[in-house]
C-alpha positions as CSV (number, residue, x, y, z in Angstrom):
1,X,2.8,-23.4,-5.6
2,X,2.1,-19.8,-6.9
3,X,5.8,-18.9,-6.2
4,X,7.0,-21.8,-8.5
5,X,4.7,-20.8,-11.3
6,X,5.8,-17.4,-10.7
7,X,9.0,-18.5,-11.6
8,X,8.2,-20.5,-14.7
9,X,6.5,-17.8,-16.0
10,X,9.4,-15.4,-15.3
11,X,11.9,-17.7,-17.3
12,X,9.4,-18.3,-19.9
13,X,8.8,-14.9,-20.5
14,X,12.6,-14.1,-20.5
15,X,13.2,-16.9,-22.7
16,X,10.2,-16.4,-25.4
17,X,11.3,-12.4,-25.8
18,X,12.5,-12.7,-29.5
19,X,13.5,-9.6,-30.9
20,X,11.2,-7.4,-29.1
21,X,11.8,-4.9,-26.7
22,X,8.3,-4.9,-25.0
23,X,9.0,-4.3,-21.1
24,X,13.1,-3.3,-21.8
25,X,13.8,0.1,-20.1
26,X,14.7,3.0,-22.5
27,X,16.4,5.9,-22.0
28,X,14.9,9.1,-22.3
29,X,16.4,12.6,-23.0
30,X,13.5,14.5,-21.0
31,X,14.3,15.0,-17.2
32,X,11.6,13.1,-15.1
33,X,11.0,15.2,-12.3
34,X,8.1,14.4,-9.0
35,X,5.1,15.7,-10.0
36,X,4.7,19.3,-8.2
37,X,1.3,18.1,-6.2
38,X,3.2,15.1,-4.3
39,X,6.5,16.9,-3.8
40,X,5.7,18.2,-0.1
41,X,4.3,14.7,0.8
42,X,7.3,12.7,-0.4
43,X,9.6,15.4,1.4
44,X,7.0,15.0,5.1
45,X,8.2,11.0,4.6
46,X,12.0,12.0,4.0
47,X,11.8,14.1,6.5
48,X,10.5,11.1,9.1
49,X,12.3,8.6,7.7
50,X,15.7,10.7,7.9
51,X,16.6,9.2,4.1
52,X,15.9,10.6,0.7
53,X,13.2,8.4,-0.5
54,X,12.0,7.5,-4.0
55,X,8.5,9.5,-5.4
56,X,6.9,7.5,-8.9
57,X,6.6,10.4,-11.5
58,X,4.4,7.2,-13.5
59,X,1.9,4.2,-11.8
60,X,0.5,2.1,-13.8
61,X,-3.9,3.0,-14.9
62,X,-5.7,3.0,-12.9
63,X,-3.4,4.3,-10.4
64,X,-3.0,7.8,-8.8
65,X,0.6,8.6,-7.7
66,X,-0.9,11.3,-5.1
67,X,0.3,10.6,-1.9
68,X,-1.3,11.8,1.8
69,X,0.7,11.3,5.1
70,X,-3.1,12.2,7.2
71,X,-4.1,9.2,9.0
72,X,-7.2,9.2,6.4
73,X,-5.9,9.2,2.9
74,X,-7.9,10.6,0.0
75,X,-9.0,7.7,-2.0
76,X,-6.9,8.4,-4.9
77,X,-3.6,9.0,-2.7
78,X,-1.4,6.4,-1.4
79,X,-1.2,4.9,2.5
80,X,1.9,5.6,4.6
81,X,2.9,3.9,7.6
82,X,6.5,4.0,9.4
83,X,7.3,0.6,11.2
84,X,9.6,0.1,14.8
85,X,12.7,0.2,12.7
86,X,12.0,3.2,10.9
87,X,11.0,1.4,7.5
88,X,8.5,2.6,5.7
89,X,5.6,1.4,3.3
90,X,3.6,3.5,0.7
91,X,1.1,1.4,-0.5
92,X,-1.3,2.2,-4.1
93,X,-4.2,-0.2,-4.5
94,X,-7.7,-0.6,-6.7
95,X,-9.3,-3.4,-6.6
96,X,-12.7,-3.8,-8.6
97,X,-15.2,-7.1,-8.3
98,X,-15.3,-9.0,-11.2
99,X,-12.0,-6.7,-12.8
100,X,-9.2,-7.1,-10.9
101,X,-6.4,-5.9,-9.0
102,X,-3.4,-3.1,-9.3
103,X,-1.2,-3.1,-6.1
104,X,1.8,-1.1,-5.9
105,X,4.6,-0.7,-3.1
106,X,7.4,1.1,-2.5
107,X,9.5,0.8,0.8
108,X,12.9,2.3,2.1
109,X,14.8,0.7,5.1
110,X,17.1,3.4,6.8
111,X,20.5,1.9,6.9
112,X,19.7,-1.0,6.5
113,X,22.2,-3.2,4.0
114,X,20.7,-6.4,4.3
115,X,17.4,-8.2,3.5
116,X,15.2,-8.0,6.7
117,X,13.5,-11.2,7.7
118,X,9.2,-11.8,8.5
119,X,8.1,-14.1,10.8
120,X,6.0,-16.7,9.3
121,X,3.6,-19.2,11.4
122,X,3.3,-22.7,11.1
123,X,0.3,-24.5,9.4
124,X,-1.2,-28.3,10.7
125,X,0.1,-30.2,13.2
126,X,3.2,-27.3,13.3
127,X,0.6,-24.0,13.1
128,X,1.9,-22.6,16.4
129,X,5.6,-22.8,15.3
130,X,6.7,-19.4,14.4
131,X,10.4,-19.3,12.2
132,X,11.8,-16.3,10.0
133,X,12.4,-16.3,6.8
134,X,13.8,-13.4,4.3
135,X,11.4,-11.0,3.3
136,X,12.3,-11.1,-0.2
137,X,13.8,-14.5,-1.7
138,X,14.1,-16.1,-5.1
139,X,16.3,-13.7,-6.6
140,X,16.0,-13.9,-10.4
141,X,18.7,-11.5,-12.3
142,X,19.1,-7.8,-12.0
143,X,18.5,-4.5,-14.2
144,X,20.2,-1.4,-14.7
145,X,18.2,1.9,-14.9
146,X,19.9,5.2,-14.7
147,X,21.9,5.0,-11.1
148,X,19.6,2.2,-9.4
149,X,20.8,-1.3,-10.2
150,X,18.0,-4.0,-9.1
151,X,17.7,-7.1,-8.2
152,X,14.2,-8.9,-9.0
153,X,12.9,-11.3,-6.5
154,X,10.4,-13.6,-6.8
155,X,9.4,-15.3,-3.4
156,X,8.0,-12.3,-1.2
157,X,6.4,-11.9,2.5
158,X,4.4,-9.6,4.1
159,X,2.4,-6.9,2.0
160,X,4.5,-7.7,-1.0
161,X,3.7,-11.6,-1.2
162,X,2.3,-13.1,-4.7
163,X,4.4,-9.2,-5.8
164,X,7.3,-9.2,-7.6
165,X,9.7,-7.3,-6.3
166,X,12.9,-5.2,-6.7
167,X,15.4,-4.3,-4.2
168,X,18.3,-1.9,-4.4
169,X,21.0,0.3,-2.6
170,X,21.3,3.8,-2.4
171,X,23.5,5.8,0.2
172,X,23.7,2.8,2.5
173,X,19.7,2.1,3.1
174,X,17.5,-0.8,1.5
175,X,14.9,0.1,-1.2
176,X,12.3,-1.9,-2.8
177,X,9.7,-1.5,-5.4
178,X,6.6,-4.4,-6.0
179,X,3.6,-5.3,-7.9
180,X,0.9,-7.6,-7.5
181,X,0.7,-10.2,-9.9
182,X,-3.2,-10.9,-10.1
183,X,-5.5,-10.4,-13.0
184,X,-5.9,-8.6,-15.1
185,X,-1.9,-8.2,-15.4
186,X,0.4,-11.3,-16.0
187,X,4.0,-11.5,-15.1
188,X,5.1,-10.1,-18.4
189,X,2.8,-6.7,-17.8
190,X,4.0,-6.9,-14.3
191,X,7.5,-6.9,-15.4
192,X,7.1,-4.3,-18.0
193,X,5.1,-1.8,-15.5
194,X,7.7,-2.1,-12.7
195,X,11.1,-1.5,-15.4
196,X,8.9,2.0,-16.5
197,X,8.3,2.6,-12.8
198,X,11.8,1.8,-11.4
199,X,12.7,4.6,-15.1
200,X,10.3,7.4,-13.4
201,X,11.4,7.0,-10.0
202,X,13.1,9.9,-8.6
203,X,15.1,10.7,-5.8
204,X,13.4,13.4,-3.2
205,X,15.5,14.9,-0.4
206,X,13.7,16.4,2.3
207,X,17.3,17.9,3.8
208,X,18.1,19.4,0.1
């Protein structure tokens, strides 16, 4: 049910726009370069993941985009982990009772040209069927920023469910960005927050 009002408000929001240009990427004539403190950690996950990978020069408040590959994370830095296939997940959250929610991912999928699939369980009479299902689904138009073309997906699994997500292609490997729709951010924040993300995303290269 949350998926399908997910979507209404997504087509709502697209078509209730008017002349504004709230959430609408904009160029920018300043280069947009990683911030000097995360550099070396972004280049220890290139380095493992044997891809360039994607470091946020801007998170949304009240995230940090610090980023620790230790198996304890400073609270303000992001958590790493590297799956069987060589994926990998760098997760921001806050959470605060009573306040909300800001949940961020990014993910890269070495060679990988395809959507991978999750395996989802059953529920009732069927809760010990197990099927697969594509981890992102529900694709709802695509954006332009700079050299990374997007498409935004609506129906999500895994860490990036109830997120909305975008997925894209660089040098033959699977990339994705996501944010938590939950309160205090609706889907036209959400939306807005990940087009200036996916605008202050740049490209580190542990090999370069």
């Amino acid at each position: 049910m949350l998926a399908v009002l997910l979507a209404v408000a997504i087509a709502a929001g697209a078509s209730g726009c008017g002349g504004g240009d709230a959430g609408q990427p904009k160029a920018s004539a300043a280069v947009t370069r990683c911030p000097a403190a995360h550099i070396q950690g972004w280049k220890q996950v290139s380095r493992r993941a044997g891809i360039p990978v994607y470091c946020p020069a801007w998170l949304p408040s009240p995230l940090q985009a610090g980023i620790d590959t230790s198996d304890v994370p400073g609270p303000d830095n992001a958590t790493v982990s590297f799956s069987r296939d060589g994926s990998y997940l760098v997760s921001w959250i806050w959470a605060e009772a009573q306040t909300g929610e800001v949940h961020v991912i990014l993910r890269g999928y070495p060679g990988r040209t395809t959507i991978p699939t999750c395996v989802l369980s059953g529920s009732g009479t069927s809760a010990g069927a197990r099927h697969r299902v594509p981890c992102f689904a529900d694709p709802h138009g695509t954006i332009t920023v700079g050299p990374i073309h997007a498409t935004l997906y609506t129906v999500n699994q895994g860490a990036d469910q109830w997120h909305l997500l975008y997925a894209w292609y660089h040098g033959g490997s699977l990339y994705t960005i996501s944010q938590h729709v939950a309160a205090p951010l609706g889907v036209p924040q959400v939306k807005a927050d990940l087009h200036r993300m996916l605008e202050n995303l740049v490209l580190v290269d542990a090999s370069s």
